[in-house]
Kinemage of the C-alpha trace (Angstrom):
@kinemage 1
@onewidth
@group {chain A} dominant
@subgroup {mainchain}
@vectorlist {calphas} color= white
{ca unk a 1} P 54.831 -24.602 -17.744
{ca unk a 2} L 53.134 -21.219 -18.766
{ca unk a 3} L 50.743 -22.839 -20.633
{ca unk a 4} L 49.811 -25.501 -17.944
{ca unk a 5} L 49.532 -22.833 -14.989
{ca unk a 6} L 46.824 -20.667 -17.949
{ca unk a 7} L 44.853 -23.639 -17.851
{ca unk a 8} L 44.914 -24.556 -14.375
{ca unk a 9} L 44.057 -20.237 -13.979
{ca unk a 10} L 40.932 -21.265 -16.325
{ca unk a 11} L 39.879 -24.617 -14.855
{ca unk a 12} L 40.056 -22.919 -11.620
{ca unk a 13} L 37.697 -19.830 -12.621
{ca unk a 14} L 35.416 -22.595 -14.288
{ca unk a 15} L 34.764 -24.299 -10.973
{ca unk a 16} L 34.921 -21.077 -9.287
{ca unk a 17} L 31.874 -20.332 -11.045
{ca unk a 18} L 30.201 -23.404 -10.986
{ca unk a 19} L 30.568 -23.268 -7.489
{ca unk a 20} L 29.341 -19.805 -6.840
{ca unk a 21} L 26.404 -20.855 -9.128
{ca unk a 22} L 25.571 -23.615 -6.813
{ca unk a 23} L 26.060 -21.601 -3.657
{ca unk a 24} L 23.922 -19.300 -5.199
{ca unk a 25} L 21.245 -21.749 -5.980
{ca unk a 26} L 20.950 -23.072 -2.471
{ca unk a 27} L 23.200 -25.977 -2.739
{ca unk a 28} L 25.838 -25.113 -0.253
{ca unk a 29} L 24.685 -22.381 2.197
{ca unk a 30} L 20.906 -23.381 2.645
{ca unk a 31} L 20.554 -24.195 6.105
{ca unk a 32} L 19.073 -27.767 6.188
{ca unk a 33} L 15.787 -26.601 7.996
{ca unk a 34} L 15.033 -24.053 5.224
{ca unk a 35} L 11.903 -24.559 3.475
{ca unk a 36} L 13.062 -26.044 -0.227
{ca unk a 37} L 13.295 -23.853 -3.023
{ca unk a 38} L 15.868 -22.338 -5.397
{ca unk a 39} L 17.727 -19.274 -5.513
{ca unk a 40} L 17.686 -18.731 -8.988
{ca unk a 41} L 20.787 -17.127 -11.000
{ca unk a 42} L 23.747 -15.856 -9.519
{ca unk a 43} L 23.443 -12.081 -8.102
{ca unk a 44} L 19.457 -11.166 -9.077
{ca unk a 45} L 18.032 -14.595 -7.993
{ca unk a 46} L 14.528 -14.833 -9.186
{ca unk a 47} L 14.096 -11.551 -9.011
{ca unk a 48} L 13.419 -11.002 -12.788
{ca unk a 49} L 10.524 -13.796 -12.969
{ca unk a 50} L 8.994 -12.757 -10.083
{ca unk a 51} L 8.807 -9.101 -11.489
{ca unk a 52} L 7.742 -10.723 -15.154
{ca unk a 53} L 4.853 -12.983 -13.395
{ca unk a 54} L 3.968 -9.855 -11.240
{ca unk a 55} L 2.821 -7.470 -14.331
{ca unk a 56} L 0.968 -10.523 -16.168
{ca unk a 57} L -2.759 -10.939 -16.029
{ca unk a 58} L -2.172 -13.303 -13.243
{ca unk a 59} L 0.073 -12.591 -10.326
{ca unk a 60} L -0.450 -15.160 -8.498
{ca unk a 61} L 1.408 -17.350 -10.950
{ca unk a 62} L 4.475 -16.870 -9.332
{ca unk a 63} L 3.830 -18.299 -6.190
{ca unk a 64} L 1.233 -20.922 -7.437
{ca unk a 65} L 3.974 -22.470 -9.711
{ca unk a 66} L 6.718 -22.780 -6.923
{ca unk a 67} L 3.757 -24.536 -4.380
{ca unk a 68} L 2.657 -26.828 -6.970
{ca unk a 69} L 6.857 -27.810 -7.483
{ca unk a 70} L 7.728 -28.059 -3.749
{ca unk a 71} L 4.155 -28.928 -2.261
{ca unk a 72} L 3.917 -26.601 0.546
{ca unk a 73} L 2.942 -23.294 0.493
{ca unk a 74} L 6.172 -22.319 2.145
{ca unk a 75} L 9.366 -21.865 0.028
{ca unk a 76} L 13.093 -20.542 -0.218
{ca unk a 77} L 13.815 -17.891 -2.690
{ca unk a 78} L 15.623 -15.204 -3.636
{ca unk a 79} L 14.696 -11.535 -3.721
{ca unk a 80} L 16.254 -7.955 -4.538
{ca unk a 81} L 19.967 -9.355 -3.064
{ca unk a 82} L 18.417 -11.470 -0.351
{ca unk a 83} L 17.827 -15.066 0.429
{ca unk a 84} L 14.037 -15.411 1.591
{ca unk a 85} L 11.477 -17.817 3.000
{ca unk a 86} L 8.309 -16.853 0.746
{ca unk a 87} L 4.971 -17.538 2.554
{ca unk a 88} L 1.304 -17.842 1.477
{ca unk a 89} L -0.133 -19.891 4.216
{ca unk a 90} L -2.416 -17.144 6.174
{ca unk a 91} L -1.295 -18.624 9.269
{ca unk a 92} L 2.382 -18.134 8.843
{ca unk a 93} L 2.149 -14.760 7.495
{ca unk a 94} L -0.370 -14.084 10.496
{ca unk a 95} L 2.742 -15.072 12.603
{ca unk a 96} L 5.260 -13.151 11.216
{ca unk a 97} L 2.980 -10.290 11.395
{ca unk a 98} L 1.965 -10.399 14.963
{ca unk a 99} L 5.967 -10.741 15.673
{ca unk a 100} L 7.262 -7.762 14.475
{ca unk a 101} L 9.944 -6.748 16.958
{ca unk a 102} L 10.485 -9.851 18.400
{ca unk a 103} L 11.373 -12.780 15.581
{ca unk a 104} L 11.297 -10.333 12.210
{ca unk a 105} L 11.442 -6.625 11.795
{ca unk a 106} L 10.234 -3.860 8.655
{ca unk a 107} L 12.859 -4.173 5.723
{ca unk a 108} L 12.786 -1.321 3.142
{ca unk a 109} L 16.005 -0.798 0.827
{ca unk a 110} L 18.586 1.659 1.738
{ca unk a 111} L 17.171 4.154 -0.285
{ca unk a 112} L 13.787 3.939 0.899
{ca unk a 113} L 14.964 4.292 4.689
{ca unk a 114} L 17.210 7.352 3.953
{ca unk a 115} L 14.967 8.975 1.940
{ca unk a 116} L 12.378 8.435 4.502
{ca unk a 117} L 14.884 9.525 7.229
{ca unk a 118} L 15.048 8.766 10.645
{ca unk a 119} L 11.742 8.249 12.951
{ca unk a 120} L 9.818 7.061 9.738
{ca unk a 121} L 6.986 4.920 10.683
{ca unk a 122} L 7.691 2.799 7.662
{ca unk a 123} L 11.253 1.822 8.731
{ca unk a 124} L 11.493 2.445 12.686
{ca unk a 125} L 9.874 -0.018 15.254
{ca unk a 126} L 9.664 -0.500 19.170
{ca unk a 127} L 8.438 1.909 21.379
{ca unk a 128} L 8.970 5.089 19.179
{ca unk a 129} L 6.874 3.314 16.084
{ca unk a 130} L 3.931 2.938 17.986
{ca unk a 131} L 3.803 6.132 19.758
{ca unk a 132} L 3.855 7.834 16.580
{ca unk a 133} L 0.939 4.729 14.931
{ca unk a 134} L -0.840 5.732 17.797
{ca unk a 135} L -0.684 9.204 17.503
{ca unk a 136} L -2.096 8.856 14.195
{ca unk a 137} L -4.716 6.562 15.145
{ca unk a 138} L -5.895 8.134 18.199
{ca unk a 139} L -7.087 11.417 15.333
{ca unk a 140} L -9.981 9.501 13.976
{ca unk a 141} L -10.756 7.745 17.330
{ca unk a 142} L -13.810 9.945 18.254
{ca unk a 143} L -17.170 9.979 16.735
{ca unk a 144} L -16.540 13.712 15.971
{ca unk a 145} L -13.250 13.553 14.222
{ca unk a 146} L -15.110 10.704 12.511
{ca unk a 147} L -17.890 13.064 11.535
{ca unk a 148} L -14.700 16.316 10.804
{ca unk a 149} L -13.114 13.767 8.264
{ca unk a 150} L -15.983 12.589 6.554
{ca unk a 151} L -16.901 16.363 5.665
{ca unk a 152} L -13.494 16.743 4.501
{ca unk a 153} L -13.765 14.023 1.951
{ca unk a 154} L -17.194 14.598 1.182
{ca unk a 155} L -16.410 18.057 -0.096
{ca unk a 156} L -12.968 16.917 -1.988
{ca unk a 157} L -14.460 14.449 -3.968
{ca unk a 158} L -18.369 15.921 -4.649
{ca unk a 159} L -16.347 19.134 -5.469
{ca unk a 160} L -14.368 17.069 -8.016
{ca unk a 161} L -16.872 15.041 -9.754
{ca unk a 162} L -18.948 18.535 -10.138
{ca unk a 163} L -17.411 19.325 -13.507
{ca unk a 164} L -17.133 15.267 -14.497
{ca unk a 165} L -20.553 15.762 -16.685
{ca unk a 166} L -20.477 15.594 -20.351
{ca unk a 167} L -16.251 14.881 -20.923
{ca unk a 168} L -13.777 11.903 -20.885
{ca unk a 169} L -12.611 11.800 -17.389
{ca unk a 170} L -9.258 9.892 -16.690
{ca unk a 171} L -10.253 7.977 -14.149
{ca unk a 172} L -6.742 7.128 -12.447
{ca unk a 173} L -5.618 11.215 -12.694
{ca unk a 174} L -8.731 12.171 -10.786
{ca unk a 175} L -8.536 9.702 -7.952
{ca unk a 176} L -5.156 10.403 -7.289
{ca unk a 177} L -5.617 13.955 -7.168
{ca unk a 178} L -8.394 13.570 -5.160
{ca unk a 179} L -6.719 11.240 -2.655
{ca unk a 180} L -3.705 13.647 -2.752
{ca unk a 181} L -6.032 16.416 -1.365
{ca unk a 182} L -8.146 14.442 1.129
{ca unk a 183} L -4.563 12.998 2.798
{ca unk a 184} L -3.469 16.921 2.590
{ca unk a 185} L -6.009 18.012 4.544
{ca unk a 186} L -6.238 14.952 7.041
{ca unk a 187} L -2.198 15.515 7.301
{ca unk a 188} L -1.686 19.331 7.565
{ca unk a 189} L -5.051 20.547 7.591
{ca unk a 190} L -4.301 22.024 3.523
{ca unk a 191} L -7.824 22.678 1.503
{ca unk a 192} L -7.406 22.227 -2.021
{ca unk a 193} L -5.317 24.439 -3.907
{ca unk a 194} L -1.906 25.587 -4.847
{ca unk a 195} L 0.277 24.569 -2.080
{ca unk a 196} L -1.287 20.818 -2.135
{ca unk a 197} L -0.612 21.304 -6.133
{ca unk a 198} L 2.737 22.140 -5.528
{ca unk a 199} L 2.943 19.322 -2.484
{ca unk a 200} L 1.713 17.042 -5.315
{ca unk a 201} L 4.272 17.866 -8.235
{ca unk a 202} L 7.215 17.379 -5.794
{ca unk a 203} L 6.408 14.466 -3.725
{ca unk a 204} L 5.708 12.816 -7.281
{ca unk a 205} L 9.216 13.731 -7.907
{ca unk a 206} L 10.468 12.318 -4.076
{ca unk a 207} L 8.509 8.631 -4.611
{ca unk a 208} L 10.935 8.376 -8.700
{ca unk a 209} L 13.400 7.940 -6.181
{ca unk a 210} L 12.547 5.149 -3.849
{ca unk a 211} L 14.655 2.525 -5.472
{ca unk a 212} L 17.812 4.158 -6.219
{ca unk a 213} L 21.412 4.560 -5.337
{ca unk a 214} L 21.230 6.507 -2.381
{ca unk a 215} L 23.891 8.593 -3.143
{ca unk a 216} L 23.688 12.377 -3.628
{ca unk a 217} L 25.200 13.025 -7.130
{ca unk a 218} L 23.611 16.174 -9.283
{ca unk a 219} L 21.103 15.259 -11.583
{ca unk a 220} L 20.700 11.494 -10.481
{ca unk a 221} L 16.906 10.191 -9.214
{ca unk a 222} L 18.310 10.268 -5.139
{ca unk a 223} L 19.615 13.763 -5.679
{ca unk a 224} L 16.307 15.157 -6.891
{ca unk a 225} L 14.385 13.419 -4.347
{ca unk a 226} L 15.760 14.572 -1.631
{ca unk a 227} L 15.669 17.775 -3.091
{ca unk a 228} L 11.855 17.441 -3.699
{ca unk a 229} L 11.858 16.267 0.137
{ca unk a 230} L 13.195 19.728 1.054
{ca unk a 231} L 10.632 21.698 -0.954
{ca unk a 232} L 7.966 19.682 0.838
{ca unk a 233} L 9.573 20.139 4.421
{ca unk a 234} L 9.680 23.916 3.526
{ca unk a 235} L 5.799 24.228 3.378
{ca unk a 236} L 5.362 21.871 6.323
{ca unk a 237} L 7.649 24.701 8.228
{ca unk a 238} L 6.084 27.454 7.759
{ca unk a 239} L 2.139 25.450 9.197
{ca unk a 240} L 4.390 24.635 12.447
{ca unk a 241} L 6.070 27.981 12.850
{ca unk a 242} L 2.066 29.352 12.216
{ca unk a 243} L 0.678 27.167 14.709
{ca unk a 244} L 3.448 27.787 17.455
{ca unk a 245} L 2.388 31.141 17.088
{ca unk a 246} L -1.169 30.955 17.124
{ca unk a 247} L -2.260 27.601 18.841
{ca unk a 248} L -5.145 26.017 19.234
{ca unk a 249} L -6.800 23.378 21.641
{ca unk a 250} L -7.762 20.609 19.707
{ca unk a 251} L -5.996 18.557 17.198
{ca unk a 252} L -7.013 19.195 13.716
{ca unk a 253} L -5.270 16.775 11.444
{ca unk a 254} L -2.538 14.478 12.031
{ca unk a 255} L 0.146 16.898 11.698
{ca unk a 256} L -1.674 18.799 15.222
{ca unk a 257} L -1.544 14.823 17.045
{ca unk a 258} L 2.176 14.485 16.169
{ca unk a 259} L 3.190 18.048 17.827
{ca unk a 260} L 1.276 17.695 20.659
{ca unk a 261} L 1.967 14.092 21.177
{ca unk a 262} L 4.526 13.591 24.940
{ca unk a 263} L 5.756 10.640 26.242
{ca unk a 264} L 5.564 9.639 29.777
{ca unk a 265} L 8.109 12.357 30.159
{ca unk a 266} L 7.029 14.854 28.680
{ca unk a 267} L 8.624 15.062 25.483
{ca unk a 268} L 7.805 16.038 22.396
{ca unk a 269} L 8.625 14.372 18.771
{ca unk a 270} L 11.262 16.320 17.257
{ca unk a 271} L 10.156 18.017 14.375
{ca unk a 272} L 12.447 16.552 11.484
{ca unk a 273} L 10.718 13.108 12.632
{ca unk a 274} L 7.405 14.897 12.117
{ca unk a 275} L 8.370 16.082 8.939
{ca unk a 276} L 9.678 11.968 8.008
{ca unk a 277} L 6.236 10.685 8.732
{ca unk a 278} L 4.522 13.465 6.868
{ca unk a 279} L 6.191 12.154 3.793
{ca unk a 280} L 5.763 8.698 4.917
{ca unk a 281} L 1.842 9.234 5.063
{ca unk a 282} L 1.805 11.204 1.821
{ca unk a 283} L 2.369 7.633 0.047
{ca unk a 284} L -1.078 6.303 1.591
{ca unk a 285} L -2.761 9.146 -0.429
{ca unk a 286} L -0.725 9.239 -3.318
{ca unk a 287} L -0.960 5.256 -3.973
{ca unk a 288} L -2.947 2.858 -1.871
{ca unk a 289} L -6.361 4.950 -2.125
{ca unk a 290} L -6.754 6.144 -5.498
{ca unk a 291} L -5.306 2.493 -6.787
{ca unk a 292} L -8.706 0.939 -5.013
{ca unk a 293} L -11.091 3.898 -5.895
{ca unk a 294} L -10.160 3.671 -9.453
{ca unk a 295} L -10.614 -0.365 -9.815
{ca unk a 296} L -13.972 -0.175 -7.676
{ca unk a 297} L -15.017 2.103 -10.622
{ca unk a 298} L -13.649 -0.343 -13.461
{ca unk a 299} L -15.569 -3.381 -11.067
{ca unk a 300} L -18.631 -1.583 -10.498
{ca unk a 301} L -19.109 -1.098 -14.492
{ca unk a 302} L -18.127 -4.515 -15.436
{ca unk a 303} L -20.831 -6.098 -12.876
{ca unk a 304} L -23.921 -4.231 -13.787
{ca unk a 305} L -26.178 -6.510 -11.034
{ca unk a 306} L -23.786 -4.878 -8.401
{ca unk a 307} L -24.047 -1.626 -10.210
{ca unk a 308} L -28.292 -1.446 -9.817
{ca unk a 309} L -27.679 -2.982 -6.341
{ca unk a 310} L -25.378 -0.100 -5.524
{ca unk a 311} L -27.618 2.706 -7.061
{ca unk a 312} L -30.729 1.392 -5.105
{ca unk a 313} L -28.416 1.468 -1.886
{ca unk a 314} L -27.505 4.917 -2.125
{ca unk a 315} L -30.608 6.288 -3.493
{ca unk a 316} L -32.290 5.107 -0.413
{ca unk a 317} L -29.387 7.043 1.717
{ca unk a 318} L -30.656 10.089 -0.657
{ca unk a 319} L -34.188 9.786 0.103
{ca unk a 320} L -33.594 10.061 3.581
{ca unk a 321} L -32.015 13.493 3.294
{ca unk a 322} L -33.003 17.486 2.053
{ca unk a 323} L -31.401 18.141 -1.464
{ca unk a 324} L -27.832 18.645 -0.821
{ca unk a 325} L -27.676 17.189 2.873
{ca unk a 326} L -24.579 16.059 3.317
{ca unk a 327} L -23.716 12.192 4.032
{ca unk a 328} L -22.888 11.232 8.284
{ca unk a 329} L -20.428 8.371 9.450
{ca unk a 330} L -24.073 6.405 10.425
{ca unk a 331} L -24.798 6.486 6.984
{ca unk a 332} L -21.157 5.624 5.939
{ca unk a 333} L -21.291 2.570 8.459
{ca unk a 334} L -24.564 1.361 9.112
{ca unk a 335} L -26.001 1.969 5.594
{ca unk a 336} L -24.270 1.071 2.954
{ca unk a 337} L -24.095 -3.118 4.096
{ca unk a 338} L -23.614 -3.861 0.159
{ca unk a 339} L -21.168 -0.786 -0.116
{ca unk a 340} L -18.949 -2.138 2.057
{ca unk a 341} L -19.006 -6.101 0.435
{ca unk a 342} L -17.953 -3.758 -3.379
{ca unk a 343} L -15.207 -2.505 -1.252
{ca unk a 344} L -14.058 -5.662 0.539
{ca unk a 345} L -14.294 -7.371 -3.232
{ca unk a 346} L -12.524 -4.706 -4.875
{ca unk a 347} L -9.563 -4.654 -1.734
{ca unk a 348} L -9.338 -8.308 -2.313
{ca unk a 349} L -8.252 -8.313 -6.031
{ca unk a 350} L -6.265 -5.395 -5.916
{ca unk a 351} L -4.024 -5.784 -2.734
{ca unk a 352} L -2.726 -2.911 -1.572
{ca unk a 353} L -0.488 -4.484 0.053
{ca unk a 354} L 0.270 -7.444 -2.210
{ca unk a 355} L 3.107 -8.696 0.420
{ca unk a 356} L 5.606 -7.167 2.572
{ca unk a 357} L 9.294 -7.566 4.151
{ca unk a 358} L 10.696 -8.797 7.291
{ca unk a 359} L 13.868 -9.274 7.979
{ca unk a 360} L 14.370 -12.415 10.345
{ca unk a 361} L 15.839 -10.847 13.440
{ca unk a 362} L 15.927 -14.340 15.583
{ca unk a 363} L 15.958 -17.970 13.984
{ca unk a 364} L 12.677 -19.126 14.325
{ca unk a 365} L 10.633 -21.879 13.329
{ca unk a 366} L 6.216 -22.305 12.766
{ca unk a 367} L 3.873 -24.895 11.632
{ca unk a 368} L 7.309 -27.076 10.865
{ca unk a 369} L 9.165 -24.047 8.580
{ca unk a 370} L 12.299 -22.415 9.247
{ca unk a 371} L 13.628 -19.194 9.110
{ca unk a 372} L 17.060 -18.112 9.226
{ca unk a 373} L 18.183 -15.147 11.594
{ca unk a 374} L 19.962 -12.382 8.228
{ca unk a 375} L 17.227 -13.847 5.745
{ca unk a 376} L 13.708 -12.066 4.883
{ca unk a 377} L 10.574 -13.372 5.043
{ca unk a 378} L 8.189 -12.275 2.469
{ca unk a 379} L 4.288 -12.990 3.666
{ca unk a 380} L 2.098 -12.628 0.130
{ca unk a 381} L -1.036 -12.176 0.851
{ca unk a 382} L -2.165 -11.858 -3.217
{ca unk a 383} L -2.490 -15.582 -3.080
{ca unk a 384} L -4.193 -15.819 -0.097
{ca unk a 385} L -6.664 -13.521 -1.491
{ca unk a 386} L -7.107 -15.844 -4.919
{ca unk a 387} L -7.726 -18.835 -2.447
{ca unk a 388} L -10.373 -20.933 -4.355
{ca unk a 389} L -11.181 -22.994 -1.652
{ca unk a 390} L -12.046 -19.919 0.299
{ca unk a 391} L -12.941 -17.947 -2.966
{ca unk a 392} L -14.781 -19.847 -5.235
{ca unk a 393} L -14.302 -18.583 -8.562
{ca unk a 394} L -11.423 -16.151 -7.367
{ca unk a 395} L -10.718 -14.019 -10.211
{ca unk a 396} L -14.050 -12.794 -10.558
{ca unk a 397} L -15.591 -9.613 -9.244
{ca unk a 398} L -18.137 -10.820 -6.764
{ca unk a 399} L -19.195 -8.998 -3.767
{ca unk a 400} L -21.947 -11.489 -2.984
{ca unk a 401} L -19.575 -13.398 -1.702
{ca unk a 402} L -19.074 -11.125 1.292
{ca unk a 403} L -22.439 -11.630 2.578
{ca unk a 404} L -20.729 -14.602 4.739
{ca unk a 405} L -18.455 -14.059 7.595
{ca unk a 406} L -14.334 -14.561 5.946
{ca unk a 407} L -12.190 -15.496 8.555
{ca unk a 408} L -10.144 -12.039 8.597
{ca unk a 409} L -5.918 -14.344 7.787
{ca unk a 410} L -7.915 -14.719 4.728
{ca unk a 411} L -8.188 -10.964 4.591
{ca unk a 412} L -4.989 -8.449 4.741
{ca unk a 413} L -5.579 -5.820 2.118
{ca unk a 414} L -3.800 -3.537 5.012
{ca unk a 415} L -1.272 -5.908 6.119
{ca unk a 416} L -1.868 -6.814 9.957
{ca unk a 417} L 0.044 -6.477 13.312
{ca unk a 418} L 1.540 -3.677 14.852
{ca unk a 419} L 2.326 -2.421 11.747
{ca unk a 420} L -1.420 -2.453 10.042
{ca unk a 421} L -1.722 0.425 7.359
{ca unk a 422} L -3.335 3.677 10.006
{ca unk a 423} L -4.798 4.742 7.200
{ca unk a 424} L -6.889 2.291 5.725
{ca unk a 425} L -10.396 3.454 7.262
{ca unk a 426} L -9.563 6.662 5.347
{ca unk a 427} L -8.901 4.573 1.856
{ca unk a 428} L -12.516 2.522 2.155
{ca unk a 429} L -14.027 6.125 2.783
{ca unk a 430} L -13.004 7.787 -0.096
{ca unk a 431} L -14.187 4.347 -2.141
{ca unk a 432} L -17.527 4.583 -0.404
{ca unk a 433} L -17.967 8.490 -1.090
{ca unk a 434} L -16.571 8.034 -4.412
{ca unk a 435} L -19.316 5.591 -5.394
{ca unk a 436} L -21.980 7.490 -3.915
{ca unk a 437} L -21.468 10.267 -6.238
{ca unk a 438} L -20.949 8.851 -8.993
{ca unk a 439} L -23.702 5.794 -8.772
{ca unk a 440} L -26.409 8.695 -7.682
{ca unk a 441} L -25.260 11.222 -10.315
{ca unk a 442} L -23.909 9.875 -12.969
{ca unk a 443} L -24.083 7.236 -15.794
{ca unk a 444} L -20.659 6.171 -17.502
{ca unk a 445} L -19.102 4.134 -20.679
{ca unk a 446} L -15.810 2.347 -19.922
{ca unk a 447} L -12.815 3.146 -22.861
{ca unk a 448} L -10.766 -0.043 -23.508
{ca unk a 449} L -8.039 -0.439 -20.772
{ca unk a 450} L -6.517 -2.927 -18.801
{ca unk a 451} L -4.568 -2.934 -15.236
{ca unk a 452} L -1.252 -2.971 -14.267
{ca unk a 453} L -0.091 -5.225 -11.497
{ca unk a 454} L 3.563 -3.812 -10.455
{ca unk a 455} L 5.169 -2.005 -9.408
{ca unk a 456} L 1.511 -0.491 -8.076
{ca unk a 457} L -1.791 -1.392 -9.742
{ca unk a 458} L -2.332 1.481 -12.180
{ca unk a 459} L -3.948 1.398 -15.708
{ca unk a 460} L -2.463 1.361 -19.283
{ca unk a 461} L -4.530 4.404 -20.148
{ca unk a 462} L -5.203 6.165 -17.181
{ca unk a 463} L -9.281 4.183 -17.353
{ca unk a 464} L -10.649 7.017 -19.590
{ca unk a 465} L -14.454 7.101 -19.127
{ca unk a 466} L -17.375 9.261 -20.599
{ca unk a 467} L -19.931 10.624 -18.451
{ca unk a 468} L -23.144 12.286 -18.373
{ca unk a 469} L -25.202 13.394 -16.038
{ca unk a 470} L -27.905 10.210 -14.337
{ca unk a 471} L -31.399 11.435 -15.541
């Protein structure tokens, strides 16, 4: 009897198993309008091959091989804990993008939303999201703060690049410690030096944290991230308690538009939320720009008809000025046409925003797919971008290609909707400055190296590059 009620135990966790197996797969809780797919293994999904096909040569694999299987470029699968509908048809993702707040909302892991704290512009939405999205926007909406900012980056990166002659420069260290010092400055108004060093050293130590158990234990990666969050939030203290005692007019930087932002009350943004989206905006500066400056530079080399093209663009700009004039916004935006297609061509293969999540709020359905209110959708715009009947050719650097008009759901290096990246005029300025300098003062030689796709585009060796000075 013993021996009969082991085996029925063990014949019972067998097709407990199986079963969980197949619920996991998508065989028993798939709701029967869900796109087809699979869900992979028990637990992780297809987490693990979407990771593995995300730091090959070729990205896009991923998604390519699961439209080819279920013929639509719409598909069920299974991400970080979560069953998701998987999109790369630019007019769903357009949708679930312009319906943030009303069919899908932001979805960050726990960690990343408690780190980020409350008010966060990455994690909060409805009316308090885009009073502080416009707050930031509304700094660089006047020809003059136009003209303010492009001084400011002007000076960080020519000041830079000044001691670039005659060494091995590490291409990916310099961008990001340039970008790190323009967002600084655009954020609290900070000029070079040791408090954005020191801003820099801990908010490198905040972002190890981002995917972690968001638990406070002594020594672990959530622990010292929110510690490094405090040492940050201590600097940004003492600005406010300096500009509460001596204020001024006119906003300055985006920390200046958050304080003095009211709502039709009168109210203010409490300062912790401030502080949140300080942090929050630190990541545009610490990732998103110097990951495109630093693969416009590895382009640029590698194309050397868009390299002479380039030079003879912004040697005309220099012609037009005294020795040492600095560059205007008119020259940032209504002379440098082929500037601009480098940048567009270098945004498209690198995606800085490769996809993003939404959780589905409201079951919905568009264009015939299905998505179930708990699940996330996951619009990837990398494959949109390789599109080769939009992109002939797609892996290959080609600005030329930007001479005709792309319909723009065929272009989301900044995601789209309410929640479009604020900061992304900033990121193609720093490319375009970046390139001026170092087209019209420089010539370079390219160490071997190759890029990293995930978890951000970086580069095996940093892009190590010897310069000398352009005769």
């Amino acid at each position: 009897m013993a021996v009969l009620q082991i085996l029925g135990a063990i014949v019972a966790g067998i097709l407990g198993f199986l079963w969980l197996a197949m619920l996991w797969a998508g065989q028993l809780h798939r709701p029967k309008r869900a796109p087809p797919g699979s869900f992979g293994l028990p637990v992780i999904g297809e987490t693990l091959q979407f990771i593995r096909d995300s730091r090959s040569k070729n990205p896009q694999v991923y998604a390519d091989k699961r439209k080819a299987k279920y013929g639509q470029p719409v598909f069920t699968t299974h991400h970080m804990g979560y069953p998701t509908v998987m999109s790369i048809d630019p007019e769903v993702n357009k949708f679930i993008l312009q319906n943030e707040g009303k069919y899908f909302l932001s979805n960050y892991p726990k960690s990343v939303r408690s780190l980020f704290g409350e008010g966060s512009i990455a994690s909060t939405y409805g009316d308090l999201h885009k009073r502080i999205h416009n707050a930031v926007l509304s700094f660089i909406n006047t020809t003059k703060l136009k003209q303010i900012i492009m001084a400011d980056v002007e000076y960080v990166i020519k000041t830079n690049m000044s001691n670039w002659e005659g060494r091995t420069v590490y291409v990916e260290d310099e961008c990001k410690m340039m970008a790190f010092n323009i967002i600084s400055k655009y954020l609290l108004g900070l000029m070079p030096g040791e408090e954005t060093k020191f801003l820099m050293k801990e908010y490198k130590k905040f972002i190890e944290g981002i995917i972690s158990l968001p638990i406070r234990i002594p020594g672990n990666y959530y622990n010292r991230s929110m510690t490094s969050k405090e040492n940050c939030i201590k600097v940004m203290e003492k600005i406010v308690e300096e500009r509460r005692r001596i204020p001024h007019s006119e906003n300055k930087d985006i920390l200046d538009a958050l304080m003095n932002d009211t709502d039709q009350n009168g109210g203010k943004i409490p300062d912790h939320i401030i502080y949140n989206n300080i942090m929050n905006l630190f990541g545009a500066g610490d990732e998103t720009g110097p990951m495109a400056m630093m693969c416009a530079v590895k382009f640029v080399y590698e194309c050397p008809k868009a390299l002479d093209q380039l030079r003879e663009e912004h040697f005309a700009i220099r012609r037009r000025k005294e020795s040492g004039e600095p560059l205007t916004w008119n020259d940032y935006a209504n002379c440098m046409t082929f500037t601009h297609q480098v940048i567009n061509e270098t945004l498209r293969l690198v995606n800085p925003a490769a996809g993003v999540n939404r959780k589905v709020v409201k079951d919905v359905e568009f264009k015939g797919y299905f998505f179930p209110k708990g699940w996330l959708a996951f619009p990837y715009f990398r494959n949109v971008h390789l599109d080769e009947t939009v992109y002939p050719d797609p892996l290959t650097f080609n600005p030329w290609r930007w001479e005709k008009k792309i319909p723009s759901i065929y272009f989301t290096p900044f995601g789209g909707g309410p929640r479009i990246c604020a900061g992304q005029e900033l990121g193609k300025l720093e490319i375009a400055i970046l390139l001026h300098y170092l087209v019209t003062q420089f010539t370079w030689v390219h160490h071997e190296d190759e890029i990293i796709n995930f978890p951000a585009v970086s580069f095996v060796n940093k892009l190590p590059i010897t310069v000398k000075r352009l005769q």
